[in-house]
N, C-alpha and C positions, 0 to 999 in steps of 0.2 A: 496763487502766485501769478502772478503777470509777468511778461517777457515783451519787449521787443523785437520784432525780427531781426533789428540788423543789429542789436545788443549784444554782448557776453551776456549766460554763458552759450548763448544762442554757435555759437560759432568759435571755433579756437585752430592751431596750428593745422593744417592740412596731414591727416596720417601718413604714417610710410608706407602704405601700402599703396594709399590711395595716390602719392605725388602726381604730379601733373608734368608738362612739359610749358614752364610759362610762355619764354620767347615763343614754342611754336604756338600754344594758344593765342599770344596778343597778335601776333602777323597774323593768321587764319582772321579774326574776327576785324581788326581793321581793314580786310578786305571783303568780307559780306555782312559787318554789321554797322549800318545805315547810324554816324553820330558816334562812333565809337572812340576813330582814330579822330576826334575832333581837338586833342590835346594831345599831340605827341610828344611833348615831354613827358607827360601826366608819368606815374606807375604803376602799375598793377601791382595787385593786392589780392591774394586769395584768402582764405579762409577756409575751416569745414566746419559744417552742420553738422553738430554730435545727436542729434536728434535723428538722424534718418538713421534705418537697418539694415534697409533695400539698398533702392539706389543710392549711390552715395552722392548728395548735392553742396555745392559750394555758393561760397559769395564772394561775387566779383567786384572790387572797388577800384573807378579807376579813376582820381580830381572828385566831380560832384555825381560821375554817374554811380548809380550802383544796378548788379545784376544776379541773378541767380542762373544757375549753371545745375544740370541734370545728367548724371553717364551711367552706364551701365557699371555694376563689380568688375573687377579684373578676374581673371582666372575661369574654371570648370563654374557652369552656371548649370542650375534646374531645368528642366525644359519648360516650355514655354513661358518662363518669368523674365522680369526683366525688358518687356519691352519698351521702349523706351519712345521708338518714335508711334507706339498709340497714344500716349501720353499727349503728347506734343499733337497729335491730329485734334485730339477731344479737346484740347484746350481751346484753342485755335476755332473748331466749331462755336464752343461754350460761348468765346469772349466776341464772337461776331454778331451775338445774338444779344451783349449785357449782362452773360449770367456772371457771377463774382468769381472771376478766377484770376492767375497775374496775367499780363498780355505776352502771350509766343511772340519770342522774334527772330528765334535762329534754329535750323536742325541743321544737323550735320553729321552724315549717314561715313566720314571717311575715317575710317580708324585712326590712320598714320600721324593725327592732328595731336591728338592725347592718349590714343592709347585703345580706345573705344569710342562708340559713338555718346554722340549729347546733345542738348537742345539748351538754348538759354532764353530766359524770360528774363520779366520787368520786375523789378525787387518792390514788394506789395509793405509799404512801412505801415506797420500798426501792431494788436498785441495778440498775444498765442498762449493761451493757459494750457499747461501743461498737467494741471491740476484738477479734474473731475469734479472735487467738491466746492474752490473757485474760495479759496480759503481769501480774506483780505479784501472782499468783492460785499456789499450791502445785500440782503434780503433780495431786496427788488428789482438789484442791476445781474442777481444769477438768473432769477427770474426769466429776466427780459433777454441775457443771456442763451438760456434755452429754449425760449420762445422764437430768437431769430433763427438758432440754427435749425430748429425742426422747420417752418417756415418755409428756410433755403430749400432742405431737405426735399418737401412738399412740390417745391418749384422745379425744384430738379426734374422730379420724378415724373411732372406735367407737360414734361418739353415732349416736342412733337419730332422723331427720328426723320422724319423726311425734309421736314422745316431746316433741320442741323445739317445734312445730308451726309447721314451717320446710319444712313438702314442697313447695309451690311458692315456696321464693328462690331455683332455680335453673332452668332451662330444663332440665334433663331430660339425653336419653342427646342423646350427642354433644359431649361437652364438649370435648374431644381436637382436633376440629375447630374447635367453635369458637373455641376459642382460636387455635388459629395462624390463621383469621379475622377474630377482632376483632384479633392486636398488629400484623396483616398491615396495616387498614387505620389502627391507631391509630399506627404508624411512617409512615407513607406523610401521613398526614393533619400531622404534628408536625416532619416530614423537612427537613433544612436544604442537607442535598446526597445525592449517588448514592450508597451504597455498595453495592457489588453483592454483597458477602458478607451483607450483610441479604434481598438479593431469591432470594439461591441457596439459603440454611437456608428461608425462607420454602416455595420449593418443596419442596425435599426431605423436608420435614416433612409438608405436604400430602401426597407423595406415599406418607408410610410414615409412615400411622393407624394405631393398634394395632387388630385386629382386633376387638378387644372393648373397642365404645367407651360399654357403660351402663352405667359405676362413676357412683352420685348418694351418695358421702356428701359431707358438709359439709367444705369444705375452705378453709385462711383466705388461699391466696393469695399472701400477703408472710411468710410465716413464714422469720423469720431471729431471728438472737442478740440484733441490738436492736431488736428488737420485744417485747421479753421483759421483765418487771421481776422479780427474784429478791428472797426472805426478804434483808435488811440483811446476815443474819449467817449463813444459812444457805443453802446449795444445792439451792433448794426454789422452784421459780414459783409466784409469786403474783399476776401478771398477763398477759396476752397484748395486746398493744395494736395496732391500727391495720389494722380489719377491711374497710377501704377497697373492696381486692377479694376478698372472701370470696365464695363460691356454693355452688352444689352443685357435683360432677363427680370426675374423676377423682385418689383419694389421692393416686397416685404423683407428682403434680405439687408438692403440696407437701414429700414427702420429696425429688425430688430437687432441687428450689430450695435447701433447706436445703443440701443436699449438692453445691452447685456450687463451693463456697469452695475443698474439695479439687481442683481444677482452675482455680485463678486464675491469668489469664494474668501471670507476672510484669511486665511494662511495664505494669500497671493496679495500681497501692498507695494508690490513693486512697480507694476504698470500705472495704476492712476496710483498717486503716493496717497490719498485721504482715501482710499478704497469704502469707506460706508458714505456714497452718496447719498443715500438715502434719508440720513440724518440729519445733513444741512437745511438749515432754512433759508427757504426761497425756491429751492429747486424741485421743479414740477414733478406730479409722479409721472410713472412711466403712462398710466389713465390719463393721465391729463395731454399728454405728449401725442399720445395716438389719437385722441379727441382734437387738437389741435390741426397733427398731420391731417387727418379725415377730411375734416371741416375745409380748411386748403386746399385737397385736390378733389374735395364734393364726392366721397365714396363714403360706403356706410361703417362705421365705425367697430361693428364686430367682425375681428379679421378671422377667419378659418388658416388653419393647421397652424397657429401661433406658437405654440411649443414644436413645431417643426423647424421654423425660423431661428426661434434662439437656440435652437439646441446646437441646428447648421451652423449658428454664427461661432458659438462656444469652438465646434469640431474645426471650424475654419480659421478659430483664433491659435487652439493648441497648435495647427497644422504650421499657423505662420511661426510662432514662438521657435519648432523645432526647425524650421528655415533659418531663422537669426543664429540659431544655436549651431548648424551645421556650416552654417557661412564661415561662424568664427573658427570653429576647427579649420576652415581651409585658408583663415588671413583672410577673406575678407573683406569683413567689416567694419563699419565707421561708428559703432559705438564701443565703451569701452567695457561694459556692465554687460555686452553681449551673454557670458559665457552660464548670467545667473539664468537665463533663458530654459536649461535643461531644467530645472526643478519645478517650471511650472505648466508645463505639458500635461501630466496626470493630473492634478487640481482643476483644471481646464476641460480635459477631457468628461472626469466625474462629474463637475457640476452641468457640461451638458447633457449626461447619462440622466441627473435626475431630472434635469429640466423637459425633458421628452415623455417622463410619468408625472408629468402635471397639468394639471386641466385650467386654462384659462379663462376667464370674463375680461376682455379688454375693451370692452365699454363700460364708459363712467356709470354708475347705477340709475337708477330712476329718481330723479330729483323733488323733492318736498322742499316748494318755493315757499309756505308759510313764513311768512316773518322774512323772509331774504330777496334783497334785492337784486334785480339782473343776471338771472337764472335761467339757463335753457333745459328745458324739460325734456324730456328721451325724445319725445313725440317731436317736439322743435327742429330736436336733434335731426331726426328721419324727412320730415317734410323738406328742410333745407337744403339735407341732402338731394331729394328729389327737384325739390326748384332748382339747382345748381344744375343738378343733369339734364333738365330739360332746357335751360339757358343754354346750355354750352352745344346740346346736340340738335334742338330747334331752332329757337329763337334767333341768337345770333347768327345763324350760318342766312336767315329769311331775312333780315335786315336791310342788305342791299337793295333787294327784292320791293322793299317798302319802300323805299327812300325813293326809289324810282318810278314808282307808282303816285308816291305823292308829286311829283318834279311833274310828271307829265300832265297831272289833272289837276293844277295848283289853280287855276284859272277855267275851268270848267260845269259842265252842267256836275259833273259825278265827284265834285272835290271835297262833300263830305261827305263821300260812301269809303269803307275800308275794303283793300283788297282781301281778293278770297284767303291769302295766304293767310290773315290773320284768324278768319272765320275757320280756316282748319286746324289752325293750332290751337284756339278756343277750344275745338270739340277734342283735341287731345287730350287738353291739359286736364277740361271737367272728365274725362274717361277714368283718368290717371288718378283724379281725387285731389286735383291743385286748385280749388276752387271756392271763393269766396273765404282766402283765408285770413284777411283779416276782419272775418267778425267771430268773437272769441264761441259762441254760444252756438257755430256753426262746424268752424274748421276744429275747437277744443284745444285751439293755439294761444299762451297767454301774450298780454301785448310783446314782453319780449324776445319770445318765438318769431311773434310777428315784424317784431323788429329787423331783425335780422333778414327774414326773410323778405322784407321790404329795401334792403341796402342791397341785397343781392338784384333784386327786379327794375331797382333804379340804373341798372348799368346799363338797360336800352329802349328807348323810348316809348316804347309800345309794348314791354313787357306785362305792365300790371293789368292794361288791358286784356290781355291774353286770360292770365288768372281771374277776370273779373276781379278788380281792385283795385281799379284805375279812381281818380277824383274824377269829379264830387259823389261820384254815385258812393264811393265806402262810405263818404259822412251823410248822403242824403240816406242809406240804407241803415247808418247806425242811428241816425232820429226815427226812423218807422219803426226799427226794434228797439227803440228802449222807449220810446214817447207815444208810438201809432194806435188808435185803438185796432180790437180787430178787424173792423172792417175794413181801414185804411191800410192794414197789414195785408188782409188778405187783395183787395184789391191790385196795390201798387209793390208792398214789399217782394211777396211772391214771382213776381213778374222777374223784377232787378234783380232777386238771387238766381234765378235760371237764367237773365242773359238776354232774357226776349224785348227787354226795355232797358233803355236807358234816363235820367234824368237832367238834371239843371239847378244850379243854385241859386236865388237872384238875392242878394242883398246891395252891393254896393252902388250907391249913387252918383251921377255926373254931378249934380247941384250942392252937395253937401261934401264937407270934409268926413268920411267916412270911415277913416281911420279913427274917428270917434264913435264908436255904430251907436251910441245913443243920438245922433244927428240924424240919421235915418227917418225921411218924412215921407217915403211910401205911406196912403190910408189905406186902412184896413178898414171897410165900415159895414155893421149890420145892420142890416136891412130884413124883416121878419127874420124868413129859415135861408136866406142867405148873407153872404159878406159881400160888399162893391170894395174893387181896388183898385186906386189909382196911382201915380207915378210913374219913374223912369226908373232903371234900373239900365248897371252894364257891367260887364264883365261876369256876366253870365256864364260861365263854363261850360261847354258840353250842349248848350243848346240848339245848335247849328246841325247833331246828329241825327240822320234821319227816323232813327229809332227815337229819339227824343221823347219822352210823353206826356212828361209830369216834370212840372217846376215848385220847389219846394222856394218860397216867399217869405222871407222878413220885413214888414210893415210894423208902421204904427195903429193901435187902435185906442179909441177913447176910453179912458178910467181915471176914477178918481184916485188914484196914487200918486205921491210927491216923490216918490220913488223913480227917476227917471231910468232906474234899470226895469221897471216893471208896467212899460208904459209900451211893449212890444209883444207884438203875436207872430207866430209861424204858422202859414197855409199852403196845403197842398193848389194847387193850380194845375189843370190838364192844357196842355201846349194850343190845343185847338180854343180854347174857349174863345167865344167871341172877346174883339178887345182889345186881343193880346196884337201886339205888330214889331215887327225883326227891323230895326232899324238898320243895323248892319253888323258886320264882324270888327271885329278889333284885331290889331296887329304888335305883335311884340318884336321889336326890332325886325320889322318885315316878313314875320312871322305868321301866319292866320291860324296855325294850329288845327288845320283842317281834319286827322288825323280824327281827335278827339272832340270834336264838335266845333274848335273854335272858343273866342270869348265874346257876348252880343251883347248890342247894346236893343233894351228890349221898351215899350213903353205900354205901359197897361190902362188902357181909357176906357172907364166903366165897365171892368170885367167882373162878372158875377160867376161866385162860386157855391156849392151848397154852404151851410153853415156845419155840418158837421167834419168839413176837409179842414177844420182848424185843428191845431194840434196840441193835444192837452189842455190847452186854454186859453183865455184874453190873458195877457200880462208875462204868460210863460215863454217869451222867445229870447230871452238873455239867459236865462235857466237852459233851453234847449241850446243853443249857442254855444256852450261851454262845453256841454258833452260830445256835441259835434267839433269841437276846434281841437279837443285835448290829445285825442290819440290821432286824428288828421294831422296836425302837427307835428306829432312825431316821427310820422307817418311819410311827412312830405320831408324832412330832417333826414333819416335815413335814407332814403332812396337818393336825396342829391349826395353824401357821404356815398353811396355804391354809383354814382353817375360822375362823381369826382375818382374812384378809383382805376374806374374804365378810362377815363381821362387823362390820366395818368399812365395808366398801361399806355393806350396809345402814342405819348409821349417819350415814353421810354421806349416802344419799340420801334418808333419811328428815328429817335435819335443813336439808334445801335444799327441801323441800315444805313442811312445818307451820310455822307461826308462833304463839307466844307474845309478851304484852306489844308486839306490833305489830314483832315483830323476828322472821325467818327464824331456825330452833331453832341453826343453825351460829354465830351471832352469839350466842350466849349461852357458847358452849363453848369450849373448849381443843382446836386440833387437835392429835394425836398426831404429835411428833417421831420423826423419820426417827433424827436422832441419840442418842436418849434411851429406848431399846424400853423396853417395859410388857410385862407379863407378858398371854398369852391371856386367863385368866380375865379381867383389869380391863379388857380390850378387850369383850368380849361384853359387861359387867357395864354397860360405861357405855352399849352398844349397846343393852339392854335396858332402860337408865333414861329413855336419846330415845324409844324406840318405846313406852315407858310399858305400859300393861293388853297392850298390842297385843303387847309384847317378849315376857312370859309366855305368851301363848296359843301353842294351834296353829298359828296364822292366822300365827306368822314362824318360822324353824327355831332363834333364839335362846339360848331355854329347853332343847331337845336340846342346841346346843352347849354351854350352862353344863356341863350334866350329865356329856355326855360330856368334856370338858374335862377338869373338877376329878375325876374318875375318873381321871385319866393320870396323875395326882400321887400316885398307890397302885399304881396296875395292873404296872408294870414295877419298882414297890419303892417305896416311901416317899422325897419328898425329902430329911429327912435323912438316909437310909442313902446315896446317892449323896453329897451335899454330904460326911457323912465322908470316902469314901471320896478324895473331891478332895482336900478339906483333909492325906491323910495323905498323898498325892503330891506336893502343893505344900508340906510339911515336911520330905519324902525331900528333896525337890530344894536347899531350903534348907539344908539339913543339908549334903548335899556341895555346896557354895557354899561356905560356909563353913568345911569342912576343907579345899576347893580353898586356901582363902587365907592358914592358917595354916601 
């Protein structure tokens, strides 16, 4: 079922309990809310949300505005529940930062207004399932469903408490405790009779704390599926509502609250009405959910005390149940079914009784990719995790560090030496075992491990250098290992996988249209026991590195084949041979790429090399060629997808800081559709129009990304040489299609 927020049965008559004081509400807020009294004729309109248990919330209509309204219960209240204005702080944090919540606009700490205090927000239109199983919803939009909200979830749970400046909303370490403390005495205090399966999880819980109890990040507490308001028409949150019990303390409380539904005791269908999620198709398992969450905030995917969590969530859900249940004995509450609330307290309690004698594997199993494609394998799994943490706790935080390094010595004797800061996160990362991972017969990563872990290291420019992974050396390192004999292995490959050398690629030509590399008129010529090469070459990558040593060469050499793919050789080349001359660097949009060698333009006049530095053979360099371009490719692919993400983050967090025209920079723009991809460049592009003067300079890595970017639209061939090559597959296929039919 789908719901609109501002639809029936979303909302009906205001209860008796709950009345309001209209007139004094509508004076109160046409004098401190900003737009309100903008139609004084207009009228007020309340409504209630039969949906809430807690606090009881309304909606306010007044002409075209519409509002939500938050107050505490009237009468005798629980102790410390009900508060109202942390709600309203955490939101208010949330939305200054772009996390999905409605926008805080009004608190109001004075009773005498309506009765109690309350805060009002921005009324968030879109839909709210109330429904668990997402009955009337396709396969792939529950899917994509619970993909976003775990996601959220993940993001939540990522936020930085000092960033928010939210460090003291929660009591600190011990959260684990305190909780089965306060539902301990908050059942006890609400209690209408004995159950002893509430007093026995009580203990047991107590007695098996997780040992590690000073997780403080922010966590919301009630997070479930209708706490959530989604895009109308997309699979996209756009709200999180009802931050009632939000604190600091421990993640895994909120993920496995979310994740108790897969264990609802069937004689309880009241709360989610299709109670066997599990059944539905489309919807993830709870493995896949926590493999998702993990992946998200880059932590390892096997959680410790996990039936500690669900069982807490169970004892903390009965706990609320008999809250709703004791409200309504006192009047009250704003639902009407309140009173079914007693009968499912023990169902509740039991099923977290057994959930506490049972033993978990909440990592997905060990994957057998035979026969399947785009499969991450345990080992994937673990490495990504580790490249994530060392991103987020090295790399990025050293990145200024670089950029400023580069700025000063862009024009100088030392512009293509790397500072120390990279040379010591190299000897990190190889300590750590993050090194040389994409070659599959080293790191035991398949390419799509590698994948991944390539979109992660493309979010900062000098990452993959860090892991040794950087271009060209992974494709000049994956022609030594699959083509090199051994001497050439041991010589040059050796070297590149420990880091102590670097290489060079030289195929493309100033004279020729090279975008056809059969045009390629570099000579290759044997000469007894060795080969003379002549030519120009440019855009040499990496050659400008002072480590620089070895240039791997695509030429032409003489054969008699009509075969114009079999009319090229690959040779290795040592940087010094006589011969060789650095004509200069090249610039990419003002760019020299100093960093990483640079791109040269190189010309080789009568350089002699042995004859056995050729590689596998005369004729073999279109053969070689393909093995090097196919997983590089991919290779360079994902990493602009992870250097479009970062892209984007920055744009997003730059457009939730600035304001323009008295409106947050996000409120002027178009968010980028999940459903509608945009090409890299227009993502940077638009990235660099929010962050303005600031997008161009040093001072953001923007302007590198433009660069290197719109470079990737040449480097591996011109778009339209590939788009041909689609378009003439997607002809073949049409062709036999249609003789299929006649």
């Amino acid at each position: 079922m789908e719901a609109d927020a501002a639809r029936e049965p979303e909302t009906a008559e205001v209860l008796p309990q709950h009345k309001l004081d209209c007139k004094s509400l509508e004076a109160y807020l046409n004098r401190h809310l900003p737009g309100f009294g903008a139609e004084p004729e207009a009228t007020l309109t309340i409504t209630q949300y039969r949906s809430g248990k807690s606090n009881p919330t309304f909606h306010l209509q007044k002409s075209f505005q519409a509002y939500v309204l938050r107050k505490k219960p009237p009468g005798s209240l629980l102790p410390k529940a009900h508060k109202i204005d942390r709600e309203f702080k955490v939101q208010k944090a949330l939305f200054s930062i772009g996390f999905p919540v409605p926008k805080p606009l009004l608190y109001c700490n004075d009773a005498s207004v309506i009765g109690t205090e309350f805060y009002v927000m921005e009324h968030v239109q879109g839909r709210i399932f109330r429904d668990f199983t997402l009955p009337g919803v396709s396969p792939a939009e529950r899917s994509a469903i619970y993909v976003a909200m775990i996601e959220t979830l993940a993001r939540l749970h990522s936020l930085n408490l000092q960033s928010l400046q939210l460090e003291g909303y929660g009591p600190g370490a011990g959260y684990c405790k305190r909780q089965v403390s306060t539902w301990s005495k908050q059942y006890q205090a609400a209690a209408h009779q004995d159950i002893p399966a509430m007093k026995q999880l009580s203990e047991w819980l107590m007695k098996n704390l997780p040992d590690n109890d000073n997780e403080n990040n922010l966590i919301h507490g009630d997070f479930k599926l209708d706490n959530i308001i989604f895009h109308p028409k997309e699979s996209r949150v756009i709200a999180v509502l009802d931050w009632e019990l939000s604190t600091t303390g421990h993640p895994l409380s909120d993920l496995a609250y979310l994740s108790l539904f897969y264990f609802w005791p069937r004689t309880v269908p009241m709360v989610n009405r299709g109670s066997h999620i599990h059944e539905s198709i489309g919807i993830p398992s709870m493995e896949e959910l926590i493999s998702i969450y993990c992946r998200c905030r880059g932590i390892n995917s096997v959680l410790p005390n996990w039936n500690f969590f669900l069982a807490l969530s169970y004892f903390k859900l009965a706990g609320i149940a008999q809250g709703v249940y004791s409200r309504y004995l006192l009047g009250n509450n704003s639902a009407e079914d309140s009173f079914l609330f007693a009968n499912i307290v023990h169902p509740l309690a039991e099923t977290g009784l057994q959930l506490s004698k049972r033993t978990f594997s909440t990592s997905l199993p060990q994957v057998d990719t035979t026969g399947q494609l785009f499969v991450q394998t345990r080992k994937g799994q673990e490495v990504l995790m580790k490249v994530k943490h060392f991103m987020k706790h090295h790399i990025l935080p050293a990145e200024k560090e670089v950029f400023e390094y580069c700025a000063q010595n862009e024009n100088s004797v030392e512009k293509w030496k790397q500072p120390l800061v990279i040379e010591k996160l190299k000897e990190m990362a190889k300590a750590q075992g993050l090194w040389n991972l994409f070659l599959p017969a080293v790191s035991g990563l398949s390419q799509v491990d590698y994948a991944l872990v390539a979109e992660e290291t493309g979010k900062c420019f000098f990452a993959p250098d860090v892991f040794n992974c950087q271009a060209p050396d992974t494709g000049n390192m994956e022609v030594l290992h699959l083509y090199g004999s051994e001497e050439q292995k041991q010589q040059w490959l050796e070297p590149l996988l420990q880091g102590d050398i670097t290489s060079a690629f030289c195929m493309t030509e100033p004279d020729v249209a090279s975008s056809d590399a059969t045009n390629i008129a570099c000579s290759i010529e044997r000469d007894g026991d060795s080969y003379i090469i002549n030519g120009k070459k440019w855009w040499s990558s990496g050659a400008g590195n002072p480590r620089c040593k070895i240039l791997i060469l695509l030429g032409r050499t003489k054969t008699t084949s009509e075969s114009r793919y079999k009319q090229h050789s690959m040779i290795l080349v040592p940087i010094n041979t006589p011969g060789i001359k650095i004509i200069r660097p090249l610039s990419v949009f003002g760019y020299t790429d100093n960093l990483h060698g640079g791109h040269l333009e190189i010309h080789f006049n009568q350089v002699r090399v042995p004859a056995t530095n050729l590689i596998l053979g005369e004729g073999r360099g279109f053969e070689i060629s393909q093995g090097r371009l196919g997983p590089g490719r991919i290779h360079h692919c994902m990493r602009t997808v992870g250097l479009a993400e970062r892209a984007l983050q920055i744009m997003c967090e730059r457009a939730a800081q600035r304001k323009t025209f008295k409106k947050k920079l996000y409120e002027h723009i178009a968010m980028i559709k999940v459903a509608a991809p945009r090409t890299v460049c227009k993502i940077i592009d638009r990235a660099i129009q929010v962050c303005g003067g600031a997008g161009v300079s040093q001072d953001f890595p923007l302007a590198n990304m433009y660069a290197v970017t719109r470079i990737l639209r040449l480097a591996d061939g011109p778009d339209e040489v590939h788009l041909s090559a689609i378009a003439k597959m997607e002809l073949q296929d049409q062709a036999k299609a249609m003789r299929a039919r006649m």
